[in-house]
C-alpha positions in Angstrom: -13.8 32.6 -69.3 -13.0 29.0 -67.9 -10.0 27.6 -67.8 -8.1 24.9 -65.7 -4.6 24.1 -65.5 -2.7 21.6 -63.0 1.3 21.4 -62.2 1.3 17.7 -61.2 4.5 15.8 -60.3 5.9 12.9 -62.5 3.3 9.9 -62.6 0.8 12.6 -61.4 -0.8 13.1 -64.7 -3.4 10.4 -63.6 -4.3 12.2 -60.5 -3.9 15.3 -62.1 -6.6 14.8 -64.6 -9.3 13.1 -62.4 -8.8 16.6 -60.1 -9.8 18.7 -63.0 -12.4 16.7 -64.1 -13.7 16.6 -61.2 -13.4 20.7 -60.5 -15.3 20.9 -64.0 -18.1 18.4 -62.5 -18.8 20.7 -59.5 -18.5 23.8 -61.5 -20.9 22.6 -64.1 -23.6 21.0 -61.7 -22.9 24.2 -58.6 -21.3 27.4 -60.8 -18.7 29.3 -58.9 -19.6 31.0 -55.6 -19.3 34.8 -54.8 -16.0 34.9 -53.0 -14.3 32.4 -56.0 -15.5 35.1 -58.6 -14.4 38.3 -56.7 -11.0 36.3 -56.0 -10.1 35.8 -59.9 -11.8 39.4 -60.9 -9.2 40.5 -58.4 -6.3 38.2 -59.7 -7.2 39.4 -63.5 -7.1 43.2 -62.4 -3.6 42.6 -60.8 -2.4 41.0 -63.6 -3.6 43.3 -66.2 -2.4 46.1 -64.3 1.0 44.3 -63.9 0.9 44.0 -68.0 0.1 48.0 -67.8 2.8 48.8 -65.6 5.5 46.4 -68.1 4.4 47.8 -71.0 7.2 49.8 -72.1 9.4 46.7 -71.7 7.0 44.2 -73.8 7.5 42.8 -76.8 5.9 43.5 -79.4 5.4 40.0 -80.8 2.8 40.1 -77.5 1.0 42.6 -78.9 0.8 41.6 -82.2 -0.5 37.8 -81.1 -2.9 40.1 -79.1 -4.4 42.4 -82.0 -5.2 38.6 -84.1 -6.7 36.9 -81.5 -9.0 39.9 -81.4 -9.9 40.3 -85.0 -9.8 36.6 -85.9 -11.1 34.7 -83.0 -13.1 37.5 -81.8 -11.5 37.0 -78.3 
């Protein structure tokens, strides 16, 4: 998985999009180094055991959004 997002202040859009594009420049022509991958498998595991730990409280809209992306988009 891939993504990129930016919070960028008003008028920062600019700027904002020229930083991604040019993340996705040095990702595509370098891939991501060792320590960048075990950070995010690290962040992912935290979250999903967050979502683990909250699961008694979630709604179950969540789950159901979930269950299509599965069988439809095959995600």
């Amino acid at each position: 998985m891939f993504s990129l997002n930016a919070g960028v202040r008003e008028g920062g859009i600019e700027r904002g999009l020229n930083a991604l594009l040019t993340e996705t420049e040095r990702v595509a022509r370098h891939g991501f180094i060792a320590p960048e991958l075990a950070r995010q498998k690290a962040r992912r595991l935290r979250a999903m055991e967050r979502a683990f730990d909250e699961r008694e409280k979630t709604n179950s809209r969540r789950y159901a959004s979930e269950y299509l992306r599965n069988f439809l988009q095959d995600e």
